[in-house]
N, C-alpha and C positions, 0 to 999 in steps of 0.2 A: 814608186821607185822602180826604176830599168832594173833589166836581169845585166850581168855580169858576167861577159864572156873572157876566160882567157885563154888570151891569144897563143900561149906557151902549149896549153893542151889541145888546143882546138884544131883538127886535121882536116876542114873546110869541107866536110862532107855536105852539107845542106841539110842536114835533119832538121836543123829548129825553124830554120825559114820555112821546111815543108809544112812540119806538124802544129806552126802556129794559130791557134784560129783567130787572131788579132791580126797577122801579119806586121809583127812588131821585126823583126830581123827582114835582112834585106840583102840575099845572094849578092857577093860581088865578084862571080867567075868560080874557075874552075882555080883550087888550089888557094885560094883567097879565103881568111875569114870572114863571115860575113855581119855585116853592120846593125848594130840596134836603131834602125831609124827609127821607129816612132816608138820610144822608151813612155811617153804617157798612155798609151792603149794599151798596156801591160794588163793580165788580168789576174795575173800571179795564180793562174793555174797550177804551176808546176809541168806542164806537158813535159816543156823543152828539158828544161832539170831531167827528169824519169828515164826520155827518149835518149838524149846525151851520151852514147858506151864512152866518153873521154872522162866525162864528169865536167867538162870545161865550162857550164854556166854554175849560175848559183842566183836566190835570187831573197833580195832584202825585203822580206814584206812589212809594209806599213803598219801602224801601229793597234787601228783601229781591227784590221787582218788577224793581229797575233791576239788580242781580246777575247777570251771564253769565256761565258754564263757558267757559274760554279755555284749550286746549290747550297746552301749554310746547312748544317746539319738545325736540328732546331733545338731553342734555348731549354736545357734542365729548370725544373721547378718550376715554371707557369703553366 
């Protein structure tokens, strides 16, 4: 799942193009927001989320992502 930039908050600074280590955003100019080209190399790090002072991304992680190992406490009486 692509990160989710909006364009309403986003002040086209280039942070998330910097700090991506995927190179999933894609500077387009000075003053321009810039573009999620390659949304499947996503690593759903979170960088660009943390980095972000607008808040302008956000990012839907997949299903298998949001899944935790949760211990069962164990069964009384046997």
């Amino acid at each position: 799942m692509p990160p989710i930039l909006d364009k309403k908050k986003c002040n086209a600074c280039g942070t998330c193009a910097d700090i991506c280590p995927t190179h999933v955003f894609r500077p387009m100019g000075k003053g321009v927001s810039p573009l999620v080209k390659y949304p499947e190399e996503c690593w759903h790090c979170n960088a660009c989320v943390l980095d972000c002072k607008q808040s302008a991304i956000r990012l839907r992680l997949p299903l298998p992502a949001m899944m935790l190992h949760v211990e069962a406490a164990p069964r009384q009486g046997k």
